[in-house]
Rosetta silent file (secondary structure, phi, psi, omega in degrees, C-alpha in Angstrom):
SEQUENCE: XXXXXXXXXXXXXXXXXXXXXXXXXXXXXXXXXXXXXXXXXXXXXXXXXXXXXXXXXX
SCORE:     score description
SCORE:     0.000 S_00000001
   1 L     0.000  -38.726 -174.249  -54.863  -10.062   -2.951 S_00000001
   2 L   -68.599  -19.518 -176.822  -57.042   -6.930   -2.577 S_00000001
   3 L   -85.808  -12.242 -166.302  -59.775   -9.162   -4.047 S_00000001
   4 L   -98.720  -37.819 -179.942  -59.698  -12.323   -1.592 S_00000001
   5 L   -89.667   21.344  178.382  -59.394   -9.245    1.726 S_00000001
   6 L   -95.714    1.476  178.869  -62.181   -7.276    0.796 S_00000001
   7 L   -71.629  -57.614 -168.496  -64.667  -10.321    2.274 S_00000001
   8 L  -161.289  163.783  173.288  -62.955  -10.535    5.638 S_00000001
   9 L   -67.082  146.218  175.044  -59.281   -9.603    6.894 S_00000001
  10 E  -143.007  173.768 -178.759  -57.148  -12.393    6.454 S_00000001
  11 L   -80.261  122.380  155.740  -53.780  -13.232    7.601 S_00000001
  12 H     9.934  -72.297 -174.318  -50.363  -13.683    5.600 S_00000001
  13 H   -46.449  -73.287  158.983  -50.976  -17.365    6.588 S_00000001
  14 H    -3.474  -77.229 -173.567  -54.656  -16.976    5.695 S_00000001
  15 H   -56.902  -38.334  154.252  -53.603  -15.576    2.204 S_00000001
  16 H   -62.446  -37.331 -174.958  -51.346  -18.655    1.365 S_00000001
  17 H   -56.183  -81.857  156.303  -53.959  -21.003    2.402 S_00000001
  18 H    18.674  -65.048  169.798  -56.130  -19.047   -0.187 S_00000001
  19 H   -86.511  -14.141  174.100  -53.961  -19.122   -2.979 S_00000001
  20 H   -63.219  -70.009 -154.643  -52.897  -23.349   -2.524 S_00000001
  21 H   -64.964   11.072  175.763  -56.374  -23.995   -2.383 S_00000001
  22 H  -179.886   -8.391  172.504  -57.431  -22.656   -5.462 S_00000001
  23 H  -117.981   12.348 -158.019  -55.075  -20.113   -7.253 S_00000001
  24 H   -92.466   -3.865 -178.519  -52.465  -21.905   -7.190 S_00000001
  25 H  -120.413   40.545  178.343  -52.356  -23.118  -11.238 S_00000001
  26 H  -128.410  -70.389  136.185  -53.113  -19.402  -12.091 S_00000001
  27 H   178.979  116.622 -119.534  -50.503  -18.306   -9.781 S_00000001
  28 L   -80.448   94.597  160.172  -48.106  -19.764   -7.237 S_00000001
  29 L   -72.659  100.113  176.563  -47.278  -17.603   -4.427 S_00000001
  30 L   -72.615  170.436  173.671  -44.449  -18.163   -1.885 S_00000001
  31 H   -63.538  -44.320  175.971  -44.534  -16.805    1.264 S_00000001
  32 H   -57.770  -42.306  179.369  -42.220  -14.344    0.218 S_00000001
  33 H   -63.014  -55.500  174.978  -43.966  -12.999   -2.505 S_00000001
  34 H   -64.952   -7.125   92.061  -47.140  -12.387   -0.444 S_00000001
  35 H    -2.499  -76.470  140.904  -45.341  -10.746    1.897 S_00000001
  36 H     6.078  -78.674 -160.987  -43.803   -8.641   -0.466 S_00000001
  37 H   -77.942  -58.455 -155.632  -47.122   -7.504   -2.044 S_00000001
  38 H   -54.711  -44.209  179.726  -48.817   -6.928    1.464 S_00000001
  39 H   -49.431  -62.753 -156.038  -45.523   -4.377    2.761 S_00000001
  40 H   -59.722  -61.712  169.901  -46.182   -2.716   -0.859 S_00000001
  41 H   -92.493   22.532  164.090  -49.676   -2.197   -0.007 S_00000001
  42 H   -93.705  -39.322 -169.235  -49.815   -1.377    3.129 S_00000001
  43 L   -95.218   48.182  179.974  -46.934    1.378    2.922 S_00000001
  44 L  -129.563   -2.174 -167.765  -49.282    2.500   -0.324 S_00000001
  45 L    84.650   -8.960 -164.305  -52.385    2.866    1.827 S_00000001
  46 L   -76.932  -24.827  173.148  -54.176    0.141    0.247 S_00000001
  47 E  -164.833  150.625 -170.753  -54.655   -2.085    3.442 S_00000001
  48 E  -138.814  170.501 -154.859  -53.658   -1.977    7.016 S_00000001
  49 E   -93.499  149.617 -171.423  -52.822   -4.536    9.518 S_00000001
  50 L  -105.429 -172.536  178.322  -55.454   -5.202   12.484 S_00000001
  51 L  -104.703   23.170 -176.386  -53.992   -6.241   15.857 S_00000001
  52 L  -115.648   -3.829 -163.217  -54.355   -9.908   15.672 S_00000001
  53 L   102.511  -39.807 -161.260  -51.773   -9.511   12.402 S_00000001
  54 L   -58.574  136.617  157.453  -54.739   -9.812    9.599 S_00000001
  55 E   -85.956  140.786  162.861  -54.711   -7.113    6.911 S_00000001
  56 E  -105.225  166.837 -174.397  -58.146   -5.449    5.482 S_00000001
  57 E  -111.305  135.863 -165.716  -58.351   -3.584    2.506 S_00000001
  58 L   -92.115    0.000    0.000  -59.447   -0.116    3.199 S_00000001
């Protein structure tokens, strides 16, 4: 995930699109999972949420 936001911020939504369209037979992310992983790295320091919702990678 930190490698697909360090281009541009992208959204939860954003980040599912992301992984269907192309990471998806490596590996298959629910919304839940991504989700998951962003709360982990966000309350880790690793990326923070913008005001539109999108996370960046710090």
């Amino acid at each position: 995930m930190l490698g697909l936001m360090l281009r541009q911020a992208l959204s939860h939504h954003d980040l599912h699109g992301r992984f269907e369209a192309g990471l998806a037979h490596i590996y298959a992310a629910s919304y839940g999972s991504i989700h998951r992983a962003l709360r982990q790295l966000h309350e880790a320091g690793e990326v923070e949420q913008t005001d539109d919702g999108a996370r960046t990678s710090e």
